[in-house]
Kinemage of the C-alpha trace (Angstrom):
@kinemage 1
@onewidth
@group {chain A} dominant
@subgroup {mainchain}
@vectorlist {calphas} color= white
{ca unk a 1} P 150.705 98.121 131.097
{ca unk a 2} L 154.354 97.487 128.810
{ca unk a 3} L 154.103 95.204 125.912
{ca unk a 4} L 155.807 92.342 127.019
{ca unk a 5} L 155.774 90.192 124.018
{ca unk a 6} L 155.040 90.235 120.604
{ca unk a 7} L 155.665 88.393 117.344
{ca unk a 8} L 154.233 88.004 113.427
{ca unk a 9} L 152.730 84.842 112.191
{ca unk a 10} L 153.462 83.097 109.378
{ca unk a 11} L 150.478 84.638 107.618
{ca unk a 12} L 151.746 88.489 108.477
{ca unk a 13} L 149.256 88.751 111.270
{ca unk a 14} L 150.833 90.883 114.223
{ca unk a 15} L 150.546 89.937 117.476
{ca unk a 16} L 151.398 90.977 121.093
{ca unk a 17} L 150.783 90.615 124.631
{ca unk a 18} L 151.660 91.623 127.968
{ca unk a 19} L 153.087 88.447 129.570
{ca unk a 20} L 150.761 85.246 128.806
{ca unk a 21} L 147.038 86.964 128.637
{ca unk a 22} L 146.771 86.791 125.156
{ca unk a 23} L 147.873 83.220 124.684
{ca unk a 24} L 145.806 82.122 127.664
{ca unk a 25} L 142.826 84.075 126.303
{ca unk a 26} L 142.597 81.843 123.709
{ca unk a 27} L 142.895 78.413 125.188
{ca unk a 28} L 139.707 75.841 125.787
{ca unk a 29} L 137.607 76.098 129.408
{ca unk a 30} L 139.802 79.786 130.152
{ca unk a 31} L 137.110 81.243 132.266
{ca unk a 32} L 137.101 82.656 136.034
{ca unk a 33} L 135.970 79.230 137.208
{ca unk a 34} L 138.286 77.251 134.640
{ca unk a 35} L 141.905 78.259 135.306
{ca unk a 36} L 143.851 78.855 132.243
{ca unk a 37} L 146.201 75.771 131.390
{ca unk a 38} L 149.884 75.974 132.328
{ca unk a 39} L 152.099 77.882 130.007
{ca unk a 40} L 153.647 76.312 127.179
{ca unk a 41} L 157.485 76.324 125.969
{ca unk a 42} L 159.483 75.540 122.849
{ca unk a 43} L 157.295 73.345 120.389
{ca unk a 44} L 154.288 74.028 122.884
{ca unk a 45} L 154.274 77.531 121.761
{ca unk a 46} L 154.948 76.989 118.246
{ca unk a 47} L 151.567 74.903 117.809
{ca unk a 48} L 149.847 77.497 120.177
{ca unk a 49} L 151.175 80.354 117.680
{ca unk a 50} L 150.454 78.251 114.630
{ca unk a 51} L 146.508 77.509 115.524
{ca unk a 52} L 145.761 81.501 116.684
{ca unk a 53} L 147.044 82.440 113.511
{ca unk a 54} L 145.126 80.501 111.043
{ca unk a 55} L 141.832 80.836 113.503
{ca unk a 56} L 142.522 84.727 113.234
{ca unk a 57} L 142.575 84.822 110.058
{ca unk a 58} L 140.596 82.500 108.446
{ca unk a 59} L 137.625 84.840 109.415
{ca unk a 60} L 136.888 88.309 107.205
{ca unk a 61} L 136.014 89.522 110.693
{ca unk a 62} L 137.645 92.415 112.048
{ca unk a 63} L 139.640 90.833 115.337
{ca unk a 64} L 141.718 92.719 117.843
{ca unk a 65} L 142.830 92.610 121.518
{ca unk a 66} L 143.241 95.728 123.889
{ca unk a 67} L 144.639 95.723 127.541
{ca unk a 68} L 143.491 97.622 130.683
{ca unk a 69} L 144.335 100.983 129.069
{ca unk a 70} L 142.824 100.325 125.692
{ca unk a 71} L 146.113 99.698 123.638
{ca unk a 72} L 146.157 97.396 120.713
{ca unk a 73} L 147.729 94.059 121.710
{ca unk a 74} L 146.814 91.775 118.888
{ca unk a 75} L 145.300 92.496 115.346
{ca unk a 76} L 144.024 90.408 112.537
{ca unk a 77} L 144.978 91.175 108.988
{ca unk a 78} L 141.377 91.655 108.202
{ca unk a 79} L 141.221 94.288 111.271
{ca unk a 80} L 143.946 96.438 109.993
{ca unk a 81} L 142.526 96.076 106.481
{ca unk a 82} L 138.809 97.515 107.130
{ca unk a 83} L 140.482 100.645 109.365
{ca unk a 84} L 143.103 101.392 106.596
{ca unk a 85} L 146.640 100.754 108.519
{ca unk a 86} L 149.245 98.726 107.390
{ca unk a 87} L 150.141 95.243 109.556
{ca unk a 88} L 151.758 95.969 113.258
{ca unk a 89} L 150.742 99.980 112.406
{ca unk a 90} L 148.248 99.427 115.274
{ca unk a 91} L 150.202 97.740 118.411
{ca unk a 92} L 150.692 99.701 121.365
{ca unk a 93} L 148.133 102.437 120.297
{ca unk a 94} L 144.896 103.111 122.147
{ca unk a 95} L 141.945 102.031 120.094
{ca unk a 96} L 139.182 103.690 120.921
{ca unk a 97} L 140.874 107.061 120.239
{ca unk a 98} L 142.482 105.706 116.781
{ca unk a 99} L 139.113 104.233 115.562
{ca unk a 100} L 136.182 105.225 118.062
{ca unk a 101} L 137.141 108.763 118.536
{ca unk a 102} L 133.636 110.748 117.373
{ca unk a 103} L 130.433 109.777 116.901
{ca unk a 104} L 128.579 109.630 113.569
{ca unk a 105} L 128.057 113.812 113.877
{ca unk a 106} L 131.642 114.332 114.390
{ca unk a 107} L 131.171 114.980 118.128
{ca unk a 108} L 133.892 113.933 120.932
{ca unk a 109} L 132.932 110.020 121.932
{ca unk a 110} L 134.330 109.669 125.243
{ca unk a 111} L 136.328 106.406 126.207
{ca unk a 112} L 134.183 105.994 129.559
{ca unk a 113} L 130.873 106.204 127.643
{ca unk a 114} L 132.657 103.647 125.087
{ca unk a 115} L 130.813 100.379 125.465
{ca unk a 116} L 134.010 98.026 124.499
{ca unk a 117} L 135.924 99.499 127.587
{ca unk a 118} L 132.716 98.447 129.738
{ca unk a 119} L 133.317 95.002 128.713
{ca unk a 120} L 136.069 94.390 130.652
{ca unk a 121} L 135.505 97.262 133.608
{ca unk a 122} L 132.100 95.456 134.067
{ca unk a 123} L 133.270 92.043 132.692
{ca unk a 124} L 130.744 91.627 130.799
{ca unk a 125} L 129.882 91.295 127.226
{ca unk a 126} L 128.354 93.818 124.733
{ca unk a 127} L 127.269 93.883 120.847
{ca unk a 128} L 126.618 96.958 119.113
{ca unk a 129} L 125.516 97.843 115.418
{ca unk a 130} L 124.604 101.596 115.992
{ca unk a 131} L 127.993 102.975 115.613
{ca unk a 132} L 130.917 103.977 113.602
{ca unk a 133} L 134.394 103.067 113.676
{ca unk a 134} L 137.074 105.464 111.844
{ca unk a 135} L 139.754 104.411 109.082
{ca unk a 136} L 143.218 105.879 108.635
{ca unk a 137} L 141.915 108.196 106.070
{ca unk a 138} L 139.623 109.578 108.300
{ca unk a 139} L 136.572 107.909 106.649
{ca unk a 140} L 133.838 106.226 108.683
{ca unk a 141} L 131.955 103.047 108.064
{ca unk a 142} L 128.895 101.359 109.656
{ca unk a 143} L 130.252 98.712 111.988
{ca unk a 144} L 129.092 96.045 114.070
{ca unk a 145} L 131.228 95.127 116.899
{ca unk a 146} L 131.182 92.586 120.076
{ca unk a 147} L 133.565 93.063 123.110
{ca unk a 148} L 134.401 90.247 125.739
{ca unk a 149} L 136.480 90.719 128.288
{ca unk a 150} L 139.609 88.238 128.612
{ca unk a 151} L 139.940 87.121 132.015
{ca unk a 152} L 143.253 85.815 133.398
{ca unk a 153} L 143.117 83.984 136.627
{ca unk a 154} L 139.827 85.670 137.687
{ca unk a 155} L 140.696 88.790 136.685
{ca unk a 156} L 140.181 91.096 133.489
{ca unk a 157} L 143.245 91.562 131.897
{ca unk a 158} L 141.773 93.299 128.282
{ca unk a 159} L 139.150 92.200 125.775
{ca unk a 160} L 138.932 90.727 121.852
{ca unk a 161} L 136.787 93.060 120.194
{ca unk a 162} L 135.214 91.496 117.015
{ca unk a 163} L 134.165 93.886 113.996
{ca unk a 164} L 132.520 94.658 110.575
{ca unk a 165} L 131.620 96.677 108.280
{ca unk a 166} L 128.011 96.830 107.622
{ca unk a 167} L 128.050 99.785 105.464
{ca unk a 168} L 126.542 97.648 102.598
{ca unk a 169} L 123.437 96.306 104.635
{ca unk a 170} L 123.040 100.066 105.998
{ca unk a 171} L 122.176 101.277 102.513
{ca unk a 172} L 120.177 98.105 101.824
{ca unk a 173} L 118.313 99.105 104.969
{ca unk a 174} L 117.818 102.604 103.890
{ca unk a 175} L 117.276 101.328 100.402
{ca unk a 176} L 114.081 99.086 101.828
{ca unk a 177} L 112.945 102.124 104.284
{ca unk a 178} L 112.749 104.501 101.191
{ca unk a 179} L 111.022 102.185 98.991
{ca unk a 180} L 108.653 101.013 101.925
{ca unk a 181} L 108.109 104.775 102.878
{ca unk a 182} L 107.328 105.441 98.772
{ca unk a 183} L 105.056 102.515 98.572
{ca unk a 184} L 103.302 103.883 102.177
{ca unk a 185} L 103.397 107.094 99.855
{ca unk a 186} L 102.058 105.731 96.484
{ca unk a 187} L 99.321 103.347 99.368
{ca unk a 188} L 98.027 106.366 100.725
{ca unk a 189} L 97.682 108.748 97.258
{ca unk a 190} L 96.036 105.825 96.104
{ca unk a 191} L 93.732 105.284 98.640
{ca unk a 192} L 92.667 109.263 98.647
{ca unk a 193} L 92.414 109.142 94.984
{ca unk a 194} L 90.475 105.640 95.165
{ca unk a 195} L 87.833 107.454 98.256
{ca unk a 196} L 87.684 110.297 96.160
{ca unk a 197} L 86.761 108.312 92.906
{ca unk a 198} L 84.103 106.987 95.383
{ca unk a 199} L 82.951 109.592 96.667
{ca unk a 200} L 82.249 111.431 93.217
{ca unk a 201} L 80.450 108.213 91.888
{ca unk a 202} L 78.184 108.392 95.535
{ca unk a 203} L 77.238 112.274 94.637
{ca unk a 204} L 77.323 110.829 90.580
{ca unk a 205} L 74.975 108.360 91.163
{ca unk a 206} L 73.029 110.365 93.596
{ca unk a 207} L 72.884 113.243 90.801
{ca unk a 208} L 71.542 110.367 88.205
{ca unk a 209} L 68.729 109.436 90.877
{ca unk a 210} L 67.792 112.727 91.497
{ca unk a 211} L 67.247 113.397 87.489
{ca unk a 212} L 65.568 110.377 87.159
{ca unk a 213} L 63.461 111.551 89.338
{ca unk a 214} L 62.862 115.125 87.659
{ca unk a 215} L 62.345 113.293 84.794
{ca unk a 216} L 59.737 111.367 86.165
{ca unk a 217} L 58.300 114.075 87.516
{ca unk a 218} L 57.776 116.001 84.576
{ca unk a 219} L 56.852 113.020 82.537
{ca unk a 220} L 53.937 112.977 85.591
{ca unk a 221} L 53.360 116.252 85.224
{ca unk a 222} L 53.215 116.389 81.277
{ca unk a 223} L 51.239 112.953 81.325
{ca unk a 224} L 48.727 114.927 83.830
{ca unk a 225} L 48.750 118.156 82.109
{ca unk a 226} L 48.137 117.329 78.435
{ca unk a 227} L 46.963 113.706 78.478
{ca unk a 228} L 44.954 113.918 81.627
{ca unk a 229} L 42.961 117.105 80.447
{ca unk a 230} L 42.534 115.764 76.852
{ca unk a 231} L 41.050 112.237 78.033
{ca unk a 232} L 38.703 113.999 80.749
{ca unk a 233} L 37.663 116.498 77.561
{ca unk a 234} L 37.192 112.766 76.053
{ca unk a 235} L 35.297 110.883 78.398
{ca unk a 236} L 32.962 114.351 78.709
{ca unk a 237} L 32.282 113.999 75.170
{ca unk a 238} L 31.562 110.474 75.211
{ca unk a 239} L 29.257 110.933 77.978
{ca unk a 240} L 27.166 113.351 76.189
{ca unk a 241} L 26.820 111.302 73.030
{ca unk a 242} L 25.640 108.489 74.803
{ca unk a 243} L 23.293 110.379 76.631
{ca unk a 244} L 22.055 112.397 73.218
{ca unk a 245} L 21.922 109.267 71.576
{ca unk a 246} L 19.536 107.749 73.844
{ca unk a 247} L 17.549 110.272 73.774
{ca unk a 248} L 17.125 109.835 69.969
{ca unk a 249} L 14.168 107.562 69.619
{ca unk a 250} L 11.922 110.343 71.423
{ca unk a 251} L 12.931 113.439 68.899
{ca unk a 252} L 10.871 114.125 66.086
{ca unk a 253} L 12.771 113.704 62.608
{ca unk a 254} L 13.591 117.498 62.604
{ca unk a 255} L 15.228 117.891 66.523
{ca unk a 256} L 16.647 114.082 65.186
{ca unk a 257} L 18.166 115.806 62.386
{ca unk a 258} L 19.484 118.606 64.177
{ca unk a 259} L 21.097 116.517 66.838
{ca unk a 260} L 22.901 114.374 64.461
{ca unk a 261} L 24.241 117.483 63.234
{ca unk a 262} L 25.898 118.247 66.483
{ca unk a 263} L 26.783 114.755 67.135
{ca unk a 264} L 28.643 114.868 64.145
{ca unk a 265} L 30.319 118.231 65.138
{ca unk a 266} L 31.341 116.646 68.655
{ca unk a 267} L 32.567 113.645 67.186
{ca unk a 268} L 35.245 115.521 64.854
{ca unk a 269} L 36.412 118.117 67.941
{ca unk a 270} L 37.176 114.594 69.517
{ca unk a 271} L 39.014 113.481 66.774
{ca unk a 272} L 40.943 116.523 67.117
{ca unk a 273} L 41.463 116.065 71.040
{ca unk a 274} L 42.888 112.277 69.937
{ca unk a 275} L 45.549 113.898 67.287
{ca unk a 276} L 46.507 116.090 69.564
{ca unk a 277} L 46.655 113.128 72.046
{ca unk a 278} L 48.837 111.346 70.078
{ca unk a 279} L 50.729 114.259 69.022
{ca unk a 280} L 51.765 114.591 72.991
{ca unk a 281} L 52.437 111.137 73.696
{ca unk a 282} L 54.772 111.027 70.245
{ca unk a 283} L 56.724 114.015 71.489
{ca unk a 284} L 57.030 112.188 75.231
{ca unk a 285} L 58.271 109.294 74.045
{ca unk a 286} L 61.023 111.014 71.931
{ca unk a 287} L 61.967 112.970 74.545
{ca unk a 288} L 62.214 109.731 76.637
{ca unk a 289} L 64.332 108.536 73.489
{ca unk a 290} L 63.728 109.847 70.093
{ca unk a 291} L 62.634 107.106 67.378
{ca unk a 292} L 64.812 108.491 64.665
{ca unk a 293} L 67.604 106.908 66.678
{ca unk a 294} L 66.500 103.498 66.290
{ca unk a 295} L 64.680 103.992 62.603
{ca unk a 296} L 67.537 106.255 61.113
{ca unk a 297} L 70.871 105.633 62.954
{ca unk a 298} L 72.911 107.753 64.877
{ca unk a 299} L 74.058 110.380 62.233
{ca unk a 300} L 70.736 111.294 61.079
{ca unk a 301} L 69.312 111.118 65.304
{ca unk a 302} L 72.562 113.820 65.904
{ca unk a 303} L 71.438 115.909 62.956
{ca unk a 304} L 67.787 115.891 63.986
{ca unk a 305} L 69.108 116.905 67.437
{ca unk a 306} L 71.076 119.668 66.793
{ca unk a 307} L 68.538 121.048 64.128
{ca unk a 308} L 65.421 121.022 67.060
{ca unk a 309} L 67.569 122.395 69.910
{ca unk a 310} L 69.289 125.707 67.988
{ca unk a 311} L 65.185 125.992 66.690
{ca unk a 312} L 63.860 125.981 70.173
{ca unk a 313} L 66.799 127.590 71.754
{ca unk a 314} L 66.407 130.575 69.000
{ca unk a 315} L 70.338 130.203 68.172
{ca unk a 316} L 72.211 130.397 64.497
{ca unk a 317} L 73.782 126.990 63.681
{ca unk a 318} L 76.902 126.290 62.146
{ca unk a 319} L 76.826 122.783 61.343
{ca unk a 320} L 79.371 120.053 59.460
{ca unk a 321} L 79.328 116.409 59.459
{ca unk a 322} L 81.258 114.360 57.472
{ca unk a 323} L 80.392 110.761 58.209
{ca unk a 324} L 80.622 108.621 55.390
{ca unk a 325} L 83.665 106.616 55.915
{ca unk a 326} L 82.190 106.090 59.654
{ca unk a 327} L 81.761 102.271 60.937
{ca unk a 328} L 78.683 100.976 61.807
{ca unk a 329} L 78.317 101.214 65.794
{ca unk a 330} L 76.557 98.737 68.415
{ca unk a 331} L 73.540 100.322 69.903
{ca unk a 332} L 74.893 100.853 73.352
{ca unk a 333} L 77.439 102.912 71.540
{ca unk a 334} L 75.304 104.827 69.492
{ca unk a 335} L 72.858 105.431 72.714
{ca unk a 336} L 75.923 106.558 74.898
{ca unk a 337} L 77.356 109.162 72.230
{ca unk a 338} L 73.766 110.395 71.628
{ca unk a 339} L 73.524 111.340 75.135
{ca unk a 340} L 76.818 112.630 75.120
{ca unk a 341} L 75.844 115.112 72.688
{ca unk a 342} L 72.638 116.099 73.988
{ca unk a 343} L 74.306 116.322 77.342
{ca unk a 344} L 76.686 119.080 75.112
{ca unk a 345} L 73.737 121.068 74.072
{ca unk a 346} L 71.909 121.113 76.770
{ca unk a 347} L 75.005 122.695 79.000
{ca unk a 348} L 75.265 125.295 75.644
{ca unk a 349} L 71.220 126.144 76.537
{ca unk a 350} L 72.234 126.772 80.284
{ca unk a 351} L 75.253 127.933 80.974
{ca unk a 352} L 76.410 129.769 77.615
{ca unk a 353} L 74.120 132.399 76.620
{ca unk a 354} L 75.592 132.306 73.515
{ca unk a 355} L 73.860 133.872 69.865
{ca unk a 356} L 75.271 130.881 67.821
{ca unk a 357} L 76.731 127.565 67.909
{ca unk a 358} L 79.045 125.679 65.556
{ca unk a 359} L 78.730 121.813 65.387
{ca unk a 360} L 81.226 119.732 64.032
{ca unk a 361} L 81.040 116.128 63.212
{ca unk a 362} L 82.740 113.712 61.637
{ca unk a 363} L 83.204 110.135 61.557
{ca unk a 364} L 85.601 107.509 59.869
{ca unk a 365} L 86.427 104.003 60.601
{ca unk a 366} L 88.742 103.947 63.711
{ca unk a 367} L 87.289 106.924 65.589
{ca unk a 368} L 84.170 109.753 65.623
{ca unk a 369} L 84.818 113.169 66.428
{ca unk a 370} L 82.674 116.001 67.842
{ca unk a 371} L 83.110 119.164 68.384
{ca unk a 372} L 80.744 121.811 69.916
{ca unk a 373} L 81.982 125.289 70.177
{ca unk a 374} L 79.441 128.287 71.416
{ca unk a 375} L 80.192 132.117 71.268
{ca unk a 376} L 78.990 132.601 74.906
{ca unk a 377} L 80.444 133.959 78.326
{ca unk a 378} L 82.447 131.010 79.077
{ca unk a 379} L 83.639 129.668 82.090
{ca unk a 380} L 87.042 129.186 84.539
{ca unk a 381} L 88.629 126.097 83.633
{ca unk a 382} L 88.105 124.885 87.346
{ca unk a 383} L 84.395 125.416 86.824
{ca unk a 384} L 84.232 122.083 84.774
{ca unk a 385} L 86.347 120.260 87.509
{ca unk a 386} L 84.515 121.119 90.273
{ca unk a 387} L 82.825 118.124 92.285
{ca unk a 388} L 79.619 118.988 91.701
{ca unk a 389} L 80.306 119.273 87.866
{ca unk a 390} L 77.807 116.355 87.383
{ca unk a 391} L 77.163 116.488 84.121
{ca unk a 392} L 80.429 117.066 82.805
{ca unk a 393} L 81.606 113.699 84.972
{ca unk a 394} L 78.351 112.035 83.346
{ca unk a 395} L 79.730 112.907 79.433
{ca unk a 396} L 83.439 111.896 80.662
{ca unk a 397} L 82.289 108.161 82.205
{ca unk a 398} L 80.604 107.537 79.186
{ca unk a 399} L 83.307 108.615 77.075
{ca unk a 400} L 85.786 106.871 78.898
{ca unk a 401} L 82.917 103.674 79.141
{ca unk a 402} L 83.453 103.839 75.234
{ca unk a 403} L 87.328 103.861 75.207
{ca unk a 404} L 87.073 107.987 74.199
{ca unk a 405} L 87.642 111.172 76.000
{ca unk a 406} L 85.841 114.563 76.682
{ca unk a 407} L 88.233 117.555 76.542
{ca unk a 408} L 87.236 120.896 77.533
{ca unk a 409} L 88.314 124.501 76.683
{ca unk a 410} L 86.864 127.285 78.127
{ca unk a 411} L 87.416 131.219 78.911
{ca unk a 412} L 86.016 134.072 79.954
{ca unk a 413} L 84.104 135.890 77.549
{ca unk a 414} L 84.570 133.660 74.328
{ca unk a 415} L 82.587 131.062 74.958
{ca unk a 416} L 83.540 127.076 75.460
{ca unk a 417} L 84.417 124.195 73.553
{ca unk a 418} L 83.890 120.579 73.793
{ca unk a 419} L 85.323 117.782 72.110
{ca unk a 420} L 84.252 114.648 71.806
{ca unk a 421} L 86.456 111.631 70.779
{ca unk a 422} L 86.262 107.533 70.431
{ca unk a 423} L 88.906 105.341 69.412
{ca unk a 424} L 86.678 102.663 67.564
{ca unk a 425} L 89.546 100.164 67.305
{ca unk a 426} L 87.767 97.574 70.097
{ca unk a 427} L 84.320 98.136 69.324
């Protein structure tokens, strides 16, 4: 379809139209059951011209008009500015293959699959924010467009296609996708790390029952063994005293004498039987928690400690402590790193088969270090990790309980090393 007429406004926006389609377009009620009003002349026009310019452009809206073949027949200056082109560049050029020509892959985009051409084919309206439209440059941008079809009498004549650029909200939408896909992210390595915390303090706390209940057991057993057999041996012995001494008044002085003799000889083997008594339930109960530790402090419990395990263990000792600028601790403190340590010495007395230890400790005001090193096999670095590590996770909670922190060194054939240390700023 020729251009028929075409003119700039006052404000430099270009427009044109094939005989009165764009003007009518435009005017109030213009729809297939509202005839257009009749055309306007002279000052008619002028007013017409005046008010499509200064609607036009007072939006930052992209606005253009295309006829039955898809040629520009009215631009805004904001349309020619977001596609690149200078003012009346556009008129008389087909749009779709000027600024709709490939899709966002640089593919062909066919003008029949083009939505803004089915607006008037179809006569109806569209809005799309999935595509691109293409500057002068050859750049792309993100654009959201509507189509309507301008209808002339009851008949499609074109459409006003309104557009833009949505580049900006684009990246904010990608923006928000990455951050919501790195906060799913960050969600779900928290959550594994948070059931696996869980599940290692199940099998931790499981672990702690089950030694509890050793420990009972051979507290049972030990109670049974020595106590039990010593207080039968007892009761036996009181038994036959009272039974000898009633029979007392019937002896003659002689078989009296005698008896006493043996009485006397039972009483001091159970004498011996309640020492040794008392010598069992003293070594239970520091087992259970040694005395020293409340009677002589910490220092003086770890020295103690170290001194009865390399004896019973048959190892040589190299031993250091250096604690006389060291704070005085609370008692749950004290308890916790006294564990910690005997926790140390007992893996050395499993797992090292080492010849000889070396113990270092020292203390000063703001923090306690210990150090444990043996000479034996050694281990794999994992072999401390593993999950089922449950002592190791035991000394580290209470470490970490205390505000401190258990490092490890290990490897094959020359032996392991723990380290033990406590910030004492909070305690």
């Amino acid at each position: 379809m020729p251009l028929a007429k075409g003119f700039c406004t006052d404000t430099g926006m270009v427009l044109a139209w094939p005989g009165s389609m764009a003007k009518d377009a435009f005017l109030p009620g213009n729809t297939p059951t509202n005839p257009p009003l009749p055309h306007l002349t002279g000052g008619g026009q002028a007013v017409l011209r005046g008010m499509l310019s200064q609607l036009l452009e007072s939006t930052g809206e992209g606005i253009y008009g295309i006829d039955l073949d898809g040629r520009c027949t009215f631009i805004n200056r904001a349309g020619t500015a977001q596609l690149g082109y200078a003012p009346g560049e556009l008129l008389g050029l087909n749009m779709h293959e000027v600024a709709h020509h490939s899709h966002g892959d640089g593919s062909h985009y066919p003008g029949a699959a083009c939505p803004i051409f089915k607006a008037f084919r179809e006569a109806l309206p569209c809005r799309i924010d999935s595509e691109l439209f293409w500057r002068k440059d050859g750049s792309a941008f993100a654009v959201e467009y509507s189509s309507y079809p301008i209808v002339e009498s009851g008949a499609v004549q074109g459409a006003v296609i309104t557009f833009v650029d949505i580049s900006a909200r684009r990246e904010a939408e990608e923006a928000l996708r990455q951050a919501h896909a790195e906060l799913e992210q960050r969600v779900s390595e928290r959550t594994r790390a948070l059931s696996g915390a869980l599940r290692q303090l199940r099998e931790l706390s499981a672990y702690a029952h089950g030694v509890r209940e050793q420990e009972r057991t051979r507290i049972a057993r030990e109670v049974h063994d020595e106590l039990g057999s010593l207080l039968v041996a007892l009761k036996m012995d009181v038994g036959w005293l009272d039974k000898r001494l009633g029979e007392q008044p019937g002896r003659s002085s002689q078989e009296a004498q005698s008896m006493r003799e043996r009485m006397r000889g039972k009483c001091q083997n159970m004498s011996r039987l309640i020492e040794s008594a008392v010598d069992n339930v003293g070594r239970i109960i520091t087992d259970l928690r040694p005395s020293i530790l409340d009677h002589q402090g910490l220092w003086a419990a770890l020295d103690w400690q170290a001194h009865e395990f390399v004896q019973s263990a048959e190892l040589d000792l190299d031993w250091q402590m250096d604690v006389a600028g060291a704070a005085p601790l609370p008692e749950p403190s004290a308890i916790a790193i006294f564990r910690i340590f005997q926790e140390m010495l007992s893996n050395v007395g499993r797992h090292a088969q080492a010849s000889r230890v070396a113990i270092v400790i020292r203390a000063r005001a703001q923090d306690i270090s210990i150090t444990v090193q043996d000479n034996g096999k050694g281990a794999q670095a994992g072999a401390f990790e593993a999950a089922n590590a449950y002592g190791v996770m035991g000394m580290r909670e209470r470490a970490r309980h205390l505000g401190g922190s258990l490092q490890i060194s290990s490897q094959i054939g020359l032996g392991s090393t723990f380290h033990l240390r406590i910030q004492l700023l909070n305690q």
